[in-house]
ROMI-471984 format. One record per residue: y negated, z, x negated of N, C-alpha, C in turn; residue in three letters; residue number from 1. Coordinates in Angstrom, 1 decimal, padded with zeros to 4 digits, m for minus. Each point is the difference from the previous one (the first is absolute). Layout:
REM residues N
<n_py:Y; n_pz:Z; n_px:X; ca_py:Y; ca_pz:Z; ca_px:X; c_py:Y; c_pz:Z; c_px:X; r:ALA; k:NUM> $
...
END
This chain:
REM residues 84
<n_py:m114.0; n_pz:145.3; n_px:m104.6; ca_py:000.9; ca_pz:000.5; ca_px:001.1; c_py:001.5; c_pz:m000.1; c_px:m000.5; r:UNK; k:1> $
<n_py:000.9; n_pz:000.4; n_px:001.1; ca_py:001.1; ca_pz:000.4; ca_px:m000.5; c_py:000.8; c_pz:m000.7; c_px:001.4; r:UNK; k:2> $
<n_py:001.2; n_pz:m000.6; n_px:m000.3; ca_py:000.8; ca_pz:m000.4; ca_px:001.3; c_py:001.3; c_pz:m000.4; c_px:m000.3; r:UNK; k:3> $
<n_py:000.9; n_pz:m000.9; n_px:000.7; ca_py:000.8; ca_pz:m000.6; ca_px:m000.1; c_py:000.6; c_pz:m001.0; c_px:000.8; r:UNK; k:4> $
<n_py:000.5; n_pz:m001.2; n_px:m000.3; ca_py:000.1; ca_pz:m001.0; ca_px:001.0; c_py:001.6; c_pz:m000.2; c_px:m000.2; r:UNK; k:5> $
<n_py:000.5; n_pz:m000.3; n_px:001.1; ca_py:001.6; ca_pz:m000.3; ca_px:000.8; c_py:000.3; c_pz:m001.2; c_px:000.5; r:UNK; k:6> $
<n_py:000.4; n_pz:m000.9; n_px:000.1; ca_py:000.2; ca_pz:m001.6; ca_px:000.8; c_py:m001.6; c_pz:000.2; c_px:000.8; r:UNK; k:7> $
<n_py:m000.1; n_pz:000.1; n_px:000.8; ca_py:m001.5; ca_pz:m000.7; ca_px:000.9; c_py:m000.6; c_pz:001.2; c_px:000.4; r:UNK; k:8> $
<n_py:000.0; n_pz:001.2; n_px:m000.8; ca_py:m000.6; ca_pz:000.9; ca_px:000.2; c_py:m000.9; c_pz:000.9; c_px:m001.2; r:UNK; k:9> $
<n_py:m001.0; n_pz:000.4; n_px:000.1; ca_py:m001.0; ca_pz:000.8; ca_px:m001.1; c_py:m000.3; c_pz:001.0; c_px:000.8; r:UNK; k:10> $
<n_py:m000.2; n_pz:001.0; n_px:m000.8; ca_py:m000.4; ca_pz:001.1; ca_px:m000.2; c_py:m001.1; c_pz:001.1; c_px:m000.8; r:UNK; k:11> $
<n_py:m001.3; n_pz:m000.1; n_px:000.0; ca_py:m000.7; ca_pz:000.8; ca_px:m000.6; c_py:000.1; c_pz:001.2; c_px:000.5; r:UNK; k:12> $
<n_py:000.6; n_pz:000.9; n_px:m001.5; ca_py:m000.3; ca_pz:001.5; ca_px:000.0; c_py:m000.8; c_pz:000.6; c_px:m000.1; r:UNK; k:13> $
<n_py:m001.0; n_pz:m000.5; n_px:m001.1; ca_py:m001.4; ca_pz:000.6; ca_px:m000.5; c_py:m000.6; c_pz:m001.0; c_px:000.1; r:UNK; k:14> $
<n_py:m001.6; n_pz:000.2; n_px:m000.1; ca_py:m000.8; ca_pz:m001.0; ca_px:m000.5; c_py:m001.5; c_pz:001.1; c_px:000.0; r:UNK; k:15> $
<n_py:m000.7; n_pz:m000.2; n_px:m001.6; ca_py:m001.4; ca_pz:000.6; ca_px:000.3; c_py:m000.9; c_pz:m001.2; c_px:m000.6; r:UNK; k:16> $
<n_py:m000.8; n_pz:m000.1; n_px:000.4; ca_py:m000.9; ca_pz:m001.4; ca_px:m000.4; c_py:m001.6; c_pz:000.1; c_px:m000.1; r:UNK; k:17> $
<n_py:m000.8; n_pz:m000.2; n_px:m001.0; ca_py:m001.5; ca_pz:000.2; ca_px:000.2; c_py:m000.3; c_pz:m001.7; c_px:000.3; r:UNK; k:18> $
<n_py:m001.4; n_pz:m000.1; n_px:000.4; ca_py:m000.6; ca_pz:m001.0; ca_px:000.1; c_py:m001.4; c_pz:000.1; c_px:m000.5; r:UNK; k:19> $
<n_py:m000.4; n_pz:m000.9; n_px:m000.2; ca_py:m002.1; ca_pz:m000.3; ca_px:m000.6; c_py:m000.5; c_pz:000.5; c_px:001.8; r:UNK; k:20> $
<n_py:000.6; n_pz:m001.2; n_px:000.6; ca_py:m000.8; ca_pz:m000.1; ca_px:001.5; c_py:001.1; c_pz:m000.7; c_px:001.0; r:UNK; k:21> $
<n_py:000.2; n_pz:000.3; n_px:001.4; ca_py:000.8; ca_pz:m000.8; ca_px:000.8; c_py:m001.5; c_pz:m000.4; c_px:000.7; r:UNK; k:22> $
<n_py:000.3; n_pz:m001.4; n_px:000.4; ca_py:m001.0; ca_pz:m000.4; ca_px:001.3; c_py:001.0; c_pz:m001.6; c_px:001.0; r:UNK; k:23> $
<n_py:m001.0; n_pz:001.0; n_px:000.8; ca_py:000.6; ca_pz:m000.8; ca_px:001.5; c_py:m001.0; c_pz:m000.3; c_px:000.8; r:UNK; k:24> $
<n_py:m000.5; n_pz:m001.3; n_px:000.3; ca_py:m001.5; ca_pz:m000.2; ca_px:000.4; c_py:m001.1; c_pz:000.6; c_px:000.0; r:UNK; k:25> $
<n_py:m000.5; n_pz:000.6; n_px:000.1; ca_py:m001.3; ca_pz:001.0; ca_px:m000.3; c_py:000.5; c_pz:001.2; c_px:000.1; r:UNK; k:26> $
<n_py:001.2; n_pz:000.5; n_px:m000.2; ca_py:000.3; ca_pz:001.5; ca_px:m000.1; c_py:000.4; c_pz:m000.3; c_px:m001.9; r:UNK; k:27> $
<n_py:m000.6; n_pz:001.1; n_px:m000.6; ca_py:000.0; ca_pz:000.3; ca_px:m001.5; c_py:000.6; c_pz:001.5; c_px:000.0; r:UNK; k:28> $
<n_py:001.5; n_pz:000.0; n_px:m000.8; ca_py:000.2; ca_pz:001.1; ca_px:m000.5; c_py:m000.1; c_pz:000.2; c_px:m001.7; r:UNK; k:29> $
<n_py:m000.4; n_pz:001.0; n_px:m000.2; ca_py:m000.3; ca_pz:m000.1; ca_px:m001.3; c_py:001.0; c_pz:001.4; c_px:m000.8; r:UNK; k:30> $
<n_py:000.4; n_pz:m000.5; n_px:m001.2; ca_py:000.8; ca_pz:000.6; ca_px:m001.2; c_py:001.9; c_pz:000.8; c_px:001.6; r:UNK; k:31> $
<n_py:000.2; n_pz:m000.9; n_px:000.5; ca_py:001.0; ca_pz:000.7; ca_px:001.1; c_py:001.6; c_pz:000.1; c_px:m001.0; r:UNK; k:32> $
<n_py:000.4; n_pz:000.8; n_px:000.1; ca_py:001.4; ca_pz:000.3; ca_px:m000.3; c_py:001.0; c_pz:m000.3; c_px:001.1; r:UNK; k:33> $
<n_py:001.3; n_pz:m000.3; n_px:m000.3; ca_py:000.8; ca_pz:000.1; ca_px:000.8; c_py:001.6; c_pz:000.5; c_px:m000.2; r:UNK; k:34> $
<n_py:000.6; n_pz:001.0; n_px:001.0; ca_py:000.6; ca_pz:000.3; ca_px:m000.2; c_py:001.4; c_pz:m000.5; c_px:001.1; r:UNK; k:35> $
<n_py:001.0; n_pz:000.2; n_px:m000.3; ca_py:001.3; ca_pz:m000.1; ca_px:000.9; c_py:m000.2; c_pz:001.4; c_px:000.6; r:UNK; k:36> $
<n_py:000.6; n_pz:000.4; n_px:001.4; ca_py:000.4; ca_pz:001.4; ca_px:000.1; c_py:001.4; c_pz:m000.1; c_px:001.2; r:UNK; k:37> $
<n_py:000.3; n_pz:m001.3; n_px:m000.3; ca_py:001.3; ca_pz:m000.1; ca_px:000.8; c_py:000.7; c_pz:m001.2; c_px:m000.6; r:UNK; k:38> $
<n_py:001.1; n_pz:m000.3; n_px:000.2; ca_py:001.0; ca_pz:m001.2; ca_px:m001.2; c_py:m000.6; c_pz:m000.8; c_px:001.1; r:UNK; k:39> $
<n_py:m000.3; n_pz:m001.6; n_px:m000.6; ca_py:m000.2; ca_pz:m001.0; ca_px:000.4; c_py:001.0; c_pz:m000.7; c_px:m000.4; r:UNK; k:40> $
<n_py:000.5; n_pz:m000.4; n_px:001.2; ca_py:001.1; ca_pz:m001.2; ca_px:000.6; c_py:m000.3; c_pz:m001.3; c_px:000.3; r:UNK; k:41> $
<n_py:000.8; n_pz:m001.2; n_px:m000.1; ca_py:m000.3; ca_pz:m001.3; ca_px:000.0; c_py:001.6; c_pz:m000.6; c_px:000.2; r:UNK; k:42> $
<n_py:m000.1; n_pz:m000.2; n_px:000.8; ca_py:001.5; ca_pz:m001.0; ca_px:000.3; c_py:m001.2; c_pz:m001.9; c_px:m000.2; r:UNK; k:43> $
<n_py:000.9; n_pz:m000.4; n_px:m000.5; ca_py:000.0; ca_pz:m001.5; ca_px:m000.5; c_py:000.6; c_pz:m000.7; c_px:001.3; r:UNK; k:44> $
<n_py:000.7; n_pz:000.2; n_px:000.8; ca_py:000.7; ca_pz:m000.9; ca_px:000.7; c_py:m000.4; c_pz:m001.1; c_px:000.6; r:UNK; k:45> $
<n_py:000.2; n_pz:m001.3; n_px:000.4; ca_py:m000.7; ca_pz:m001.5; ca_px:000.6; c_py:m000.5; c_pz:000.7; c_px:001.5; r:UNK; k:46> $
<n_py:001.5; n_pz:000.7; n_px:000.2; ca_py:000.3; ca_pz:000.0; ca_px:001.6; c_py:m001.0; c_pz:001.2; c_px:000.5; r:UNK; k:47> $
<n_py:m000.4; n_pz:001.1; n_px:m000.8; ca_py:m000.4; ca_pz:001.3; ca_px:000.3; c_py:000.0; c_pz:000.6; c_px:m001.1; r:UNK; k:48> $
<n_py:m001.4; n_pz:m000.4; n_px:m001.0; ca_py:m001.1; ca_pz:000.9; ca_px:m000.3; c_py:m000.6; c_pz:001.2; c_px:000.6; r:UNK; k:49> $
<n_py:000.5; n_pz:000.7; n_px:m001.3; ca_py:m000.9; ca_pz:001.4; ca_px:000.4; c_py:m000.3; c_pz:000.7; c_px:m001.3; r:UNK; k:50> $
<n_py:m001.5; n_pz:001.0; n_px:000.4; ca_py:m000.2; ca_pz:000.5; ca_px:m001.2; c_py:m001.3; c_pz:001.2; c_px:000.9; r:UNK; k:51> $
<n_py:000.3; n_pz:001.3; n_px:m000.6; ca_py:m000.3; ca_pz:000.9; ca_px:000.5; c_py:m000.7; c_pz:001.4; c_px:m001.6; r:UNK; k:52> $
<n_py:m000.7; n_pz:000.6; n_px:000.2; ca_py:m000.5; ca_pz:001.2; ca_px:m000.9; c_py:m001.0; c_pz:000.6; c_px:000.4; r:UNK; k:53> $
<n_py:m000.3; n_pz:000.9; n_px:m000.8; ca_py:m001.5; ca_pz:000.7; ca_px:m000.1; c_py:m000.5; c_pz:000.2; c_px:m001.0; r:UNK; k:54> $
<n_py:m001.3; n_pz:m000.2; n_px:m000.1; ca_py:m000.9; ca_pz:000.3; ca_px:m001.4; c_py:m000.9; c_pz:001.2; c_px:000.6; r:UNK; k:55> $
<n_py:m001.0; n_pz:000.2; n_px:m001.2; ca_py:m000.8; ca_pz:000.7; ca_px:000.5; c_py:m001.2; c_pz:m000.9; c_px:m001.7; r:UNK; k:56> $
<n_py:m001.1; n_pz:000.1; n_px:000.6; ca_py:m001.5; ca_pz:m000.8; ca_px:m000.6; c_py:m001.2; c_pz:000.8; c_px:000.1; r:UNK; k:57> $
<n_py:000.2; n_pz:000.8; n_px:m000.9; ca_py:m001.4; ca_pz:000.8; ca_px:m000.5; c_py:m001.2; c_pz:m001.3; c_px:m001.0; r:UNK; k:58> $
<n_py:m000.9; n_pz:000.6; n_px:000.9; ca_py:m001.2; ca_pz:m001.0; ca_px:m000.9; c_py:m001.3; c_pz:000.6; c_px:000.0; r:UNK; k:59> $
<n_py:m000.7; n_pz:m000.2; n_px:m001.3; ca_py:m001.6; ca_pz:001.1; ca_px:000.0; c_py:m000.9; c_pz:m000.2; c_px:000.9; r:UNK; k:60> $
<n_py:000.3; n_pz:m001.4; n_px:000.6; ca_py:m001.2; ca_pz:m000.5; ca_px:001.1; c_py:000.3; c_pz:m001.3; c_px:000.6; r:UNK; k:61> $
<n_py:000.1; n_pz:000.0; n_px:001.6; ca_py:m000.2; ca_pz:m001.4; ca_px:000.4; c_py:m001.2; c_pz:m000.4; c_px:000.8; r:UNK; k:62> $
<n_py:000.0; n_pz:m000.9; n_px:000.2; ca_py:m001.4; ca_pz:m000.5; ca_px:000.2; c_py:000.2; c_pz:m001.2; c_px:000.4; r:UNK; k:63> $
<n_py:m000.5; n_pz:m000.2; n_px:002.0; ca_py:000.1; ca_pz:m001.0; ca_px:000.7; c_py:m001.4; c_pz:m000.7; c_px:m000.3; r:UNK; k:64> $
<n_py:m000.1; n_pz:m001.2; n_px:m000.2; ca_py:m001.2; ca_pz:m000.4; ca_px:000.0; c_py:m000.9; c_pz:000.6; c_px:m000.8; r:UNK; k:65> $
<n_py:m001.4; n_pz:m000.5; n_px:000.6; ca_py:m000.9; ca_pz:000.7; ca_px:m001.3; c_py:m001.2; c_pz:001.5; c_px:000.5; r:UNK; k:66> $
<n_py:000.5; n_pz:000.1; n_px:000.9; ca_py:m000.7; ca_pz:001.1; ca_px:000.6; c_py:001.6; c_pz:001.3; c_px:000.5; r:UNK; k:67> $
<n_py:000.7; n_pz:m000.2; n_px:000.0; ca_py:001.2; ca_pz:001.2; ca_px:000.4; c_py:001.1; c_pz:000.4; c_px:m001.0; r:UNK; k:68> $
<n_py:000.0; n_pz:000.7; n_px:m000.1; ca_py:001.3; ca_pz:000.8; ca_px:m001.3; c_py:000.5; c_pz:001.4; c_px:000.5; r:UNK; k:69> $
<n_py:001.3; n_pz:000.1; n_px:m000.9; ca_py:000.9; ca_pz:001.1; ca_px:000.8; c_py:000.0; c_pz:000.7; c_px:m001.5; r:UNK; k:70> $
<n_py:m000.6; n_pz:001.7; n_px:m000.4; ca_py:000.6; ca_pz:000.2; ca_px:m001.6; c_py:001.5; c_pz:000.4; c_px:000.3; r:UNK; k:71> $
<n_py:000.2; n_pz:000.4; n_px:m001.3; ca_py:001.3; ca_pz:000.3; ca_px:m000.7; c_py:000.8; c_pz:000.0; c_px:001.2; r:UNK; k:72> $
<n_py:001.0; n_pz:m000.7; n_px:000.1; ca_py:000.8; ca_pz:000.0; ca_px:001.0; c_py:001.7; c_pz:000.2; c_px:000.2; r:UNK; k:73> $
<n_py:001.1; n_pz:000.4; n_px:001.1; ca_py:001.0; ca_pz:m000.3; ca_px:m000.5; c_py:001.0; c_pz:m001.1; c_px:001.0; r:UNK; k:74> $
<n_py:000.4; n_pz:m000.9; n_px:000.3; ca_py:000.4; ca_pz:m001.0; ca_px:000.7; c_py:001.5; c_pz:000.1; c_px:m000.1; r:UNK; k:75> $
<n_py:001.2; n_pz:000.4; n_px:001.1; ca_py:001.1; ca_pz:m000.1; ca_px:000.2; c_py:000.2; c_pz:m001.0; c_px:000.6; r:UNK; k:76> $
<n_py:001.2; n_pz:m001.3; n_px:m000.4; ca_py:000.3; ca_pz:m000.6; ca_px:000.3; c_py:001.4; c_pz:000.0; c_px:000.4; r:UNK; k:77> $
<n_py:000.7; n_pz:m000.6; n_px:001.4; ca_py:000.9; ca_pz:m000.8; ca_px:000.2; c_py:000.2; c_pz:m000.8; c_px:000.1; r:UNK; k:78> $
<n_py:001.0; n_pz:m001.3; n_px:m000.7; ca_py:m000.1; ca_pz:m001.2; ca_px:000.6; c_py:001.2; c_pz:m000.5; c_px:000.6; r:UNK; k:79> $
<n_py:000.3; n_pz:m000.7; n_px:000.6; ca_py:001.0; ca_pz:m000.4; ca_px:000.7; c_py:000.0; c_pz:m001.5; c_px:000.3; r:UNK; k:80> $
<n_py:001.1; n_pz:m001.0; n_px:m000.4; ca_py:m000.4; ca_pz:m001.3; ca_px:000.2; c_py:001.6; c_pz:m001.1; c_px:m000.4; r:UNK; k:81> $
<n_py:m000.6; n_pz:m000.9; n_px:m000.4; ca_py:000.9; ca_pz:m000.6; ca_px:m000.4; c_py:m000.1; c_pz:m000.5; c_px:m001.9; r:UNK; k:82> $
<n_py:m001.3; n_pz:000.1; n_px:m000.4; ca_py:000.3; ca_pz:m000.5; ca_px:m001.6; c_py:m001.5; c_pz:001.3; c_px:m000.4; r:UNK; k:83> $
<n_py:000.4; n_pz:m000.5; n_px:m000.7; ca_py:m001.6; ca_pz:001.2; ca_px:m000.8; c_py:m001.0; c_pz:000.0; c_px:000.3; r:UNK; k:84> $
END
């Protein structure tokens, strides 16, 4: 990825990233990429944290549990919050 940081602030410009596998309790994504498609922000502050972007997570297959799966898929994300 690509960014730049200021006194209590970051910035991602780019980011493209592969993975083996993401998992999150019995949900399995498998070979998922991820991409930025909006600058991700992060204020550091004690008083008022903030950190905001969008990706987007293409993956060949997820699979809840052991009987349900979604194929090839494309997943846009926003997040909104206070830390990553």
């Amino acid at each position: 990825g690509r960014g730049f940081w200021h006194n209590e602030e970051f910035t991602l410009t780019s980011l493209s990233t592969g993975f083996d596998h993401i998992r999150y309790g019995s949900m399995l994504m498998q070979k998922p990429r991820m991409t930025l498609t909006k600058p991700a922000h992060w204020v550091t502050q004690q008083d008022k944290p903030q950190f905001s972007g969008q990706f987007k997570i293409t993956a060949d297959h997820t699979f809840f549990g052991e009987t349900s799966q979604l194929p090839a898929a494309q997943l846009d994300l926003n997040v909104n919050g206070t830390t990553p």
